[in-house]
C-alpha positions as CSV (number, residue, x, y, z in Angstrom):
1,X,36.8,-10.4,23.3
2,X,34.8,-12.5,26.3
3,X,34.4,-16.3,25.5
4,X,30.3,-15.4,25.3
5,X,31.6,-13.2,22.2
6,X,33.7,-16.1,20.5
7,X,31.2,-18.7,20.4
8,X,28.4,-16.4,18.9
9,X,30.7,-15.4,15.9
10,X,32.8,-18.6,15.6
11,X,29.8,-19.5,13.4
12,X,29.5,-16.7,11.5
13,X,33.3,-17.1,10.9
14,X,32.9,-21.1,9.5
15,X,30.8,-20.1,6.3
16,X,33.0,-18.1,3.4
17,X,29.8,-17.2,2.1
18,X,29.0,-14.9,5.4
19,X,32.8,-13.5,5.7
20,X,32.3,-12.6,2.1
21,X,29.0,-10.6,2.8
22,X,30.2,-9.3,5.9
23,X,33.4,-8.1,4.2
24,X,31.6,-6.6,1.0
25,X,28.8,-5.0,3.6
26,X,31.6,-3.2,5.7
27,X,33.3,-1.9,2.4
28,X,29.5,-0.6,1.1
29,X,28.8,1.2,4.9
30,X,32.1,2.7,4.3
31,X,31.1,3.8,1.2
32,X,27.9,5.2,1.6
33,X,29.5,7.1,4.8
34,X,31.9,8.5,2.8
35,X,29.9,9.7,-0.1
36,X,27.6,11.2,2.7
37,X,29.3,14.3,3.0
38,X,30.3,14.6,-0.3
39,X,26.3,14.3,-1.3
40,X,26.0,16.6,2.1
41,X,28.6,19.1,0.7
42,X,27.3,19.0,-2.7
43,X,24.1,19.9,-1.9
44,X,24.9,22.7,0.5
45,X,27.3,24.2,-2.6
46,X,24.5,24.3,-4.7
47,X,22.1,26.0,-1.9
48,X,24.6,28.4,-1.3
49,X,24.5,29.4,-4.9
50,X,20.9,29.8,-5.6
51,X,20.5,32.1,-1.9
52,X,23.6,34.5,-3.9
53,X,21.8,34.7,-7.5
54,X,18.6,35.2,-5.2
55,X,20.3,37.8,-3.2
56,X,21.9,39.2,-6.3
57,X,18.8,39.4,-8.1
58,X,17.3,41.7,-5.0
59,X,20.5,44.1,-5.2
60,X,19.6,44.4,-8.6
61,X,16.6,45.5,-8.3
62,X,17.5,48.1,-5.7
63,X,20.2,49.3,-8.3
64,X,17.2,50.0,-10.3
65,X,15.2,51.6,-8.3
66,X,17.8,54.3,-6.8
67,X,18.8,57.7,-8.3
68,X,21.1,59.8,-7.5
69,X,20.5,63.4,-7.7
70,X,23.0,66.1,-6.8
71,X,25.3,63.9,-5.2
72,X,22.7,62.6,-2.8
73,X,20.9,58.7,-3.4
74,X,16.8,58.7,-3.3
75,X,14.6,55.7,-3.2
76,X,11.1,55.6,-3.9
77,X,8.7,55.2,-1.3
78,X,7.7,52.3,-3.0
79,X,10.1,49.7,-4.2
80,X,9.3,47.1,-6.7
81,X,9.9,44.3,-4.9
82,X,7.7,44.1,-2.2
83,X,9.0,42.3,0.4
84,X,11.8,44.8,1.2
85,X,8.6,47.0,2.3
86,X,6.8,44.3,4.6
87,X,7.9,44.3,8.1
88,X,7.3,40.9,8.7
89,X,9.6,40.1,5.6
90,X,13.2,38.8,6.5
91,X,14.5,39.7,3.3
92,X,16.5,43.0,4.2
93,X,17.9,45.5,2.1
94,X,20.8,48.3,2.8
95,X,22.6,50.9,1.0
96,X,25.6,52.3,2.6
97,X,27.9,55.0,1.2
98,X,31.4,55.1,0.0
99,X,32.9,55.5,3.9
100,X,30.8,52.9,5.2
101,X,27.7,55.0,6.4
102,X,24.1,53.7,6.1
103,X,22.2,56.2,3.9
104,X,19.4,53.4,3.4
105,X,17.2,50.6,4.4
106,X,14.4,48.3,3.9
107,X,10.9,48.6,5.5
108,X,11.9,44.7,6.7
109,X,14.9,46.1,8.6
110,X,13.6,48.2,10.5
111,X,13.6,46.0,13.6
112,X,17.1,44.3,12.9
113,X,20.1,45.1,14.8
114,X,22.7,43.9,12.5
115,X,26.0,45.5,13.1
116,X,27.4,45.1,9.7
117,X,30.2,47.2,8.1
118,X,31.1,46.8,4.2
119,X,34.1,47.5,3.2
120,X,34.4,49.4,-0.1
121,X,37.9,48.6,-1.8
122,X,36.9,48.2,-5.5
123,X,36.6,44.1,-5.2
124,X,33.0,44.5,-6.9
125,X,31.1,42.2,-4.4
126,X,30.8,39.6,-2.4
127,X,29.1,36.7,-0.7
128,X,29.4,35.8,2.7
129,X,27.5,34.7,6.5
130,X,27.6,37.5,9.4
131,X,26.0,36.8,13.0
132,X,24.0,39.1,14.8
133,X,23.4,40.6,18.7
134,X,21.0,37.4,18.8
135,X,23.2,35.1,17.5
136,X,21.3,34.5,14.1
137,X,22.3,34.1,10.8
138,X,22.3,35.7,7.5
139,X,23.6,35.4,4.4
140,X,25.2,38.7,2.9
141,X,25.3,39.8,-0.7
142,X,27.3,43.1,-0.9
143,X,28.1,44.7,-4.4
144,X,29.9,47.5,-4.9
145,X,28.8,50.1,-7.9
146,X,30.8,53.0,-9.5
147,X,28.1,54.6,-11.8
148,X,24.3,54.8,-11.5
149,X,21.9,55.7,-14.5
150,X,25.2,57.0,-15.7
151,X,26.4,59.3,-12.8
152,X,29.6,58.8,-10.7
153,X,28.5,56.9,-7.2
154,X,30.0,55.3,-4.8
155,X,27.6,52.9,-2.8
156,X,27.8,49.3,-1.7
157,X,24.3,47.7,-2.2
158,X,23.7,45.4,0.4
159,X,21.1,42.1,0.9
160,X,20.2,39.8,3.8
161,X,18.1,36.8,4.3
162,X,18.2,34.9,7.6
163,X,19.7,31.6,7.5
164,X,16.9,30.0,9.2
165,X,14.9,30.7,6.0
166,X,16.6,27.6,4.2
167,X,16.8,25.6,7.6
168,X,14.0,24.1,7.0
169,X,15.0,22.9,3.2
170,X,18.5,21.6,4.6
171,X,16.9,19.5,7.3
172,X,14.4,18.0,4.8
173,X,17.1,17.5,2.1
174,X,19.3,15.4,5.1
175,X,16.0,13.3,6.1
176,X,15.6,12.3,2.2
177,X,19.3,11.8,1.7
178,X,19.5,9.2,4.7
179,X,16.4,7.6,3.5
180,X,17.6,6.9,0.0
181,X,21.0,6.0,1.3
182,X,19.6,3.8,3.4
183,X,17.4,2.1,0.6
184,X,20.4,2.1,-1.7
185,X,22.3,0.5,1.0
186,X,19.6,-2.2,1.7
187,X,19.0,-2.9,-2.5
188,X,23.1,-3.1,-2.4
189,X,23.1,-5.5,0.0
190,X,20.6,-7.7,-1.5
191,X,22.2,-7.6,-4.9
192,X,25.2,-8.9,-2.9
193,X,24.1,-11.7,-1.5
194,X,22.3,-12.5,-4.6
195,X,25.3,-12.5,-6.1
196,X,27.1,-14.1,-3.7
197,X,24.8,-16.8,-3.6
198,X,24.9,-17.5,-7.5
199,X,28.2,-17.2,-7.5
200,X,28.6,-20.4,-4.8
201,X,26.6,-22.3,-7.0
202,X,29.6,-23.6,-8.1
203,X,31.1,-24.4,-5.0
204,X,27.6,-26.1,-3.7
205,X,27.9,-28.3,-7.0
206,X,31.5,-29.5,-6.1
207,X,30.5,-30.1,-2.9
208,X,27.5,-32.0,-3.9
209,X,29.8,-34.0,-6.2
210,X,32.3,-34.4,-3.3
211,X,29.3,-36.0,-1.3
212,X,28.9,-38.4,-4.1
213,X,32.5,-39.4,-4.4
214,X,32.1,-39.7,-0.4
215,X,29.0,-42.1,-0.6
216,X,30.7,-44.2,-3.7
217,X,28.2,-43.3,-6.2
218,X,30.8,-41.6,-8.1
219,X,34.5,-42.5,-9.0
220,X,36.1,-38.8,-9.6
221,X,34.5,-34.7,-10.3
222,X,33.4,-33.6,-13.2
223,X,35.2,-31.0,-15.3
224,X,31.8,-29.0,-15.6
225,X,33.2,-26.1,-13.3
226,X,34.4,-22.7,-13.4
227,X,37.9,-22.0,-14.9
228,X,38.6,-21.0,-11.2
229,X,37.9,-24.4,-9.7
230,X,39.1,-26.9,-12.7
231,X,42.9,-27.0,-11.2
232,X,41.3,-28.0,-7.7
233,X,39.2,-30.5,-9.2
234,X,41.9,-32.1,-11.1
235,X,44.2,-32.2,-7.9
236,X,41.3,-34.4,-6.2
237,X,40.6,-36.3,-9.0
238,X,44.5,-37.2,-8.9
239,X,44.5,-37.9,-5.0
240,X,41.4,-39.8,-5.6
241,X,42.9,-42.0,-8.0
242,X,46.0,-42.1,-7.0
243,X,44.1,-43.1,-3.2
244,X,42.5,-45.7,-5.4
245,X,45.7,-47.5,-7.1
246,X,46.9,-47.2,-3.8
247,X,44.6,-48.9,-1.8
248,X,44.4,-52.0,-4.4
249,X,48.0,-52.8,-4.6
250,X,47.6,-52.9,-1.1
251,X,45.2,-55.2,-1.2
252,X,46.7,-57.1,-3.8
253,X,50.4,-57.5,-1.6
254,X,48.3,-58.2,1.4
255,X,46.0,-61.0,-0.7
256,X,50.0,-62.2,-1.4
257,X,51.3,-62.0,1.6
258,X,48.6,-64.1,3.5
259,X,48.8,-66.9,0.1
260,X,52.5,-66.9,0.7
261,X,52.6,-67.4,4.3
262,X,49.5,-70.2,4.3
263,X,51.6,-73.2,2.3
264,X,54.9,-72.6,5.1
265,X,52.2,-72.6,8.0
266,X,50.5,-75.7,7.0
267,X,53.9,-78.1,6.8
268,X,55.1,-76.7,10.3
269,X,51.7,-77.7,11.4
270,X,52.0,-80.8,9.5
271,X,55.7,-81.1,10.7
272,X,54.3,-80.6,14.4
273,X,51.7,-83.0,14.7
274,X,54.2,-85.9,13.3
275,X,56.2,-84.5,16.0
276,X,53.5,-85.1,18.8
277,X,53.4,-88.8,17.6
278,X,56.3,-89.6,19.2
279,X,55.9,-89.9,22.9
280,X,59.5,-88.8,23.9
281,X,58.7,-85.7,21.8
282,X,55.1,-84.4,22.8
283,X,56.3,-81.7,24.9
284,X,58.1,-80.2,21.7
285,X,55.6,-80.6,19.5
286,X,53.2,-78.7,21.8
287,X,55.6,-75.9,22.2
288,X,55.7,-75.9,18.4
289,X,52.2,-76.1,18.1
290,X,51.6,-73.4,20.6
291,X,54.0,-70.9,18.6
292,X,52.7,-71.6,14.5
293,X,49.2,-70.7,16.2
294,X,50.7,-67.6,18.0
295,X,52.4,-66.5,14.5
296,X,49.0,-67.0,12.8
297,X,47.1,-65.3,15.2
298,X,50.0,-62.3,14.9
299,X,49.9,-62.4,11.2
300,X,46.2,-62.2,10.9
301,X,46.4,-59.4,13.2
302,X,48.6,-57.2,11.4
303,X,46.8,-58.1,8.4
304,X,43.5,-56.8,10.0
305,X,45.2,-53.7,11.0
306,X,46.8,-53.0,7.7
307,X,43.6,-53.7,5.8
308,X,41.0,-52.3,7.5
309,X,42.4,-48.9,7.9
310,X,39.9,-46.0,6.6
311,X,40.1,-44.6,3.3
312,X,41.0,-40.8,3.0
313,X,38.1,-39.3,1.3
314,X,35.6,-41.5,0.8
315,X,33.7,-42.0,3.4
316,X,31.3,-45.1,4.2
317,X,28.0,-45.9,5.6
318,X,26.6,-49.0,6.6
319,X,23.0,-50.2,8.2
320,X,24.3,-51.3,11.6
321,X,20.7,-54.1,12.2
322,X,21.6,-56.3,8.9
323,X,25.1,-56.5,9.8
324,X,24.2,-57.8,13.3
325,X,22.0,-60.5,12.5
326,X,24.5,-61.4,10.3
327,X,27.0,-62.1,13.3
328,X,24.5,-63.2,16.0
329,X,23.6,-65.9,13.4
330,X,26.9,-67.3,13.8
331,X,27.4,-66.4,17.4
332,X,24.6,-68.5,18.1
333,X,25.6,-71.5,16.3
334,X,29.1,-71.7,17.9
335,X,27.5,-71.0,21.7
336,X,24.5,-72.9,21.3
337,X,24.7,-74.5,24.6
338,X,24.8,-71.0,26.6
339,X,21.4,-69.7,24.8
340,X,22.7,-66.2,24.8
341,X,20.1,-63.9,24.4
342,X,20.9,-60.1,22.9
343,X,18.7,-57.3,23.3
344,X,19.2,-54.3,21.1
345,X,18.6,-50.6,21.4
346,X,19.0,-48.6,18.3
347,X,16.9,-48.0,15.4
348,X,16.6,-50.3,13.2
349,X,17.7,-47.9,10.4
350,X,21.1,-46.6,12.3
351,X,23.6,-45.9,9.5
352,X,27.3,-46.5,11.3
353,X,30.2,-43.7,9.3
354,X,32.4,-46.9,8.6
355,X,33.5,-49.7,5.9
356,X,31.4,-53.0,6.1
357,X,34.8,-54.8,6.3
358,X,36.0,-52.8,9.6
359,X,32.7,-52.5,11.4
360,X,32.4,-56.0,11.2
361,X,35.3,-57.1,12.2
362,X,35.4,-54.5,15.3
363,X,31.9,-55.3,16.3
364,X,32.5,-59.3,15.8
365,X,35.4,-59.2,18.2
366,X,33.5,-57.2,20.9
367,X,30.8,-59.9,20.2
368,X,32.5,-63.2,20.3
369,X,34.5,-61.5,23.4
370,X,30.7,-60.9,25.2
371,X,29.4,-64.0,23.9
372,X,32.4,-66.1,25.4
373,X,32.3,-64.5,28.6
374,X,28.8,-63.4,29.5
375,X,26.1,-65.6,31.7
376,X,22.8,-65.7,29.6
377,X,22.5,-61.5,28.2
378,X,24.4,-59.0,25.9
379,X,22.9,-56.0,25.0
380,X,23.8,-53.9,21.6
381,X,23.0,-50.3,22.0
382,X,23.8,-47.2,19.5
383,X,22.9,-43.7,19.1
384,X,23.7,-40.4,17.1
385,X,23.8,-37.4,19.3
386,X,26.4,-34.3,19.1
387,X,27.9,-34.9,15.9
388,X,29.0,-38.2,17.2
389,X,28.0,-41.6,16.9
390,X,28.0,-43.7,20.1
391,X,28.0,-47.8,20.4
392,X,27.7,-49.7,23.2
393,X,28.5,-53.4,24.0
394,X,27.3,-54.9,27.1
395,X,27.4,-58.4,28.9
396,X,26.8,-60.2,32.2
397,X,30.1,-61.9,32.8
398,X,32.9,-61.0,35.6
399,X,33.5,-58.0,33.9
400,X,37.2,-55.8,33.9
401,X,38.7,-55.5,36.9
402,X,39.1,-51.2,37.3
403,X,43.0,-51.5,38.2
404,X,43.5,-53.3,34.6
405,X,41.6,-51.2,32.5
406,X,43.8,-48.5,31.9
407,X,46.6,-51.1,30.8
408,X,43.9,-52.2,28.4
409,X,43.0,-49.1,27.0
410,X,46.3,-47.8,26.3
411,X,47.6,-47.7,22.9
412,X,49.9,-50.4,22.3
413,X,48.9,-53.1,25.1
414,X,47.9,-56.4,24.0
415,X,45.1,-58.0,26.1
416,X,46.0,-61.3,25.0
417,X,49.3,-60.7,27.0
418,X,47.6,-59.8,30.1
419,X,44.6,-61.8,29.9
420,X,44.9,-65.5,28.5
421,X,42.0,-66.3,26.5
422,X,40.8,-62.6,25.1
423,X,43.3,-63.2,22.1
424,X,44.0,-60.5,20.0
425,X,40.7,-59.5,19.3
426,X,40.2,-56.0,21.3
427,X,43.8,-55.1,20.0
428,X,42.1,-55.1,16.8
429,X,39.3,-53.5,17.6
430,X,41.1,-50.3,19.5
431,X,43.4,-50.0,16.3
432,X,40.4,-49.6,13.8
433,X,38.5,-47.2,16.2
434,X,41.8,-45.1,16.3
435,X,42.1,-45.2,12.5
436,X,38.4,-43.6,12.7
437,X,39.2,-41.0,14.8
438,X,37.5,-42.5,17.6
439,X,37.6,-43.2,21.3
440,X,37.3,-46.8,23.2
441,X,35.8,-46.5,26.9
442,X,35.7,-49.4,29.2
443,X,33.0,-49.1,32.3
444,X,31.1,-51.1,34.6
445,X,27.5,-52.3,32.7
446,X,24.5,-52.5,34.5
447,X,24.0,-55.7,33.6
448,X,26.8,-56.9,35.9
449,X,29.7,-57.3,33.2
450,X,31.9,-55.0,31.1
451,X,30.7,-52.0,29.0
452,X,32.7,-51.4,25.6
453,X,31.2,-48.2,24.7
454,X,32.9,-46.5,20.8
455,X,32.5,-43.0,19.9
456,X,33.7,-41.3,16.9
457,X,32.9,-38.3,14.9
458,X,30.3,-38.8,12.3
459,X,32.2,-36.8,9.5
């Protein structure tokens, strides 16, 4: 199958509704081709029957209208059926004797050249098709008699009609039989995909109340499901909480962990500045100094990463405009002197797929990274397009050099290794992009600095 092919029924392939349809739609044409030649046969059965009692009926009455009379047959000049006396008839009658010789036939077969031969061997009769010098057909009736009005005889009484007669009748029977197939094949369908449909009315309602767990309205799914779907629904609503215990004693440790680790900080800092006093020892100190930062700094990173990680099934939205006043505000207090001015491009009611916690502190670190390094602008752009949700964060500083960017952008490299003064900051922010699934570019922005531009999936 060409590649053209595969994206027009890749589609069709992502909704169980349609495979079901499709599937139940093949197995009904299937049907209704196979009970078109039974109907067909059926049909033609039944035909075939009424043209013998027809044909039977018309040896009958040539029975009784011949006599025999001193071992010779005689007809009357006029039979009682009348359409073995009309030449334009195509109902044919013949009488043949004992050793196959025609002693009699019909006005109406006067003008047929039917080479037919019965064969008289006591089987009483029979019904069957022949073929003429033309190449038409005829249905044959051929009964054999022993006695007539009571005398010894021998004849086999013989009657034709042309197939073509019941053409006609076959032919209108086959146009009705597709049409009503066809009808019952179209009211089928529709009573399948009604069905179909009310039958996913469950499966729209759990996904409904999916999209509510999702958007934190709700804590767990409701038991108010088919017996079919209860087990699944109980399996998530065990992930969920289980998801949920999870993510509190993880907050709980972390809450622990950075309590535990303040009181120890504080006397080295303490310890460190008593150290600095002493003017023999200032060197030391500001080693000492220079490492309790770098520990907090690294503890406060891992902390970041470990908290801000995104949860498994719910998923988050949050109104990117408030969120940026918000850090602007504060921005703008600490870099008062630079009179930074940001421009924005979005609108105003842009919902960003992540946690409040995370997109702030990924966007505040691109921030106070533009606002510490750009000349006078820093421009905030975001947009949905493709199933994807793009941000972009600009400035007019020196920029990235190209040859460092890569370094920078690989997983694992710390720009506060490579760059003195960037911190930790974009470390952070490449770890909670990757825990969304997303991607971090960094490019050239027209405003003359660097270009931090996030994409990730929307669901």
């Amino acid at each position: 199958m060409s590649f053209r092919w595969r994206r027009f029924f890749r589609p069709l392939g992502s909704s169980l509704r349609i495979r079901l349809m499709l599937g139940a739609a093949g197995m009904a044409v299937l049907f209704m081709l196979a009970l078109l030649p039974a109907l067909r046969g059926a049909f033609v059965i039944a035909l075939e029957q009424s043209i013998e009692q027809r044909l039977a009926a018309d040896a009958s009455a040539l029975i009784a209208a011949a006599r025999v009379d001193n071992g010779h047959l005689e007809m009357p000049d006029k039979l009682p059926d009348e359409e073995f006396d009309n030449l334009e008839a195509s109902q044919l009658g013949y009488i043949y004797d004992g050793e196959g010789t025609l002693v009699w036939q019909s006005r109406s077969s006067r003008d047929e050249r039917l080479d037919y031969h019965p064969r008289y061997d006591g089987q009483g009769h029979e019904f069957q098709q022949v073929v003429d010098a033309r190449g038409r057909e005829f249905f044959v009736y051929d009964v054999e008699i022993d006695l007539l009005r009571g005398k010894k005889a021998a004849y086999s009484i013989v009657t034709m009609q042309p197939l073509s007669d019941y053409q006609a009748m076959y032919d209108g029977f086959l146009r009705q039989l597709y049409f009503w197939l066809g009808g019952a094949l179209l009211v089928l369908l529709g009573l399948l995909w009604f069905g179909l449909t009310w039958g996913f009315r469950s499966l729209r309602r759990l996904s409904a109340e999916l999209d509510e767990v999702e958007a934190g309205s709700r804590d767990s799914l409701s038991d108010e499901h088919p017996r079919e779907l209860l087990r699944l629904t109980k399996s998530l609503n065990r992930l969920l909480d289980g998801e949920r215990r999870q993510r509190e004693r993880y907050r709980n440790s972390l809450d622990d962990l950075a309590h535990s680790l303040k009181t120890p900080l504080s006397v080295l800092q303490g310890v460190s500045e008593n150290i600095a006093a002493r003017p023999g020892d200032r060197e030391q100190a500001r080693v000492l100094q220079g490492q309790i930062e770098r520990m907090s700094q690294q503890i406060g990173y891992q902390l970041q990463r470990a908290s801000l990680r995104k949860s498994g099934l719910v998923r988050h939205r949050i109104q990117l405009a408030p969120l940026l006043d918000t850090l602007c505000d504060a921005l703008d207090k600490v870099y008062r002197d630079k009179r930074v001015r940001v421009t924005r491009d979005f609108d105003s009611a842009l919902m960003i797929p992540m946690e409040q916690g995370a997109l702030l502190e990924m966007l505040g670190n691109l921030l106070e990274n533009a606002f510490r390094l750009c000349l006078a602008e820093i421009r905030v752009s975001a947009r949905v397009q493709d199933g994807n949700c793009e941000l972009r964060v600009e400035d007019d500083g020196p920029g990235v050099p190209v040859g460092q960017r890569e370094r920078i952008l690989k997983r694992g490299e710390r720009l506060d290794a490579q760059h003195p003064g960037q911190g930790i900051g974009t470390a952070v922010v490449k770890d909670i992009i990757e825990s969304y699934d997303g991607e971090l570019f960094l490019e050239d922005s027209p405003l003359g600095g660097a270009e931090f531009r996030i994409r990730f999936p929307l669901l």
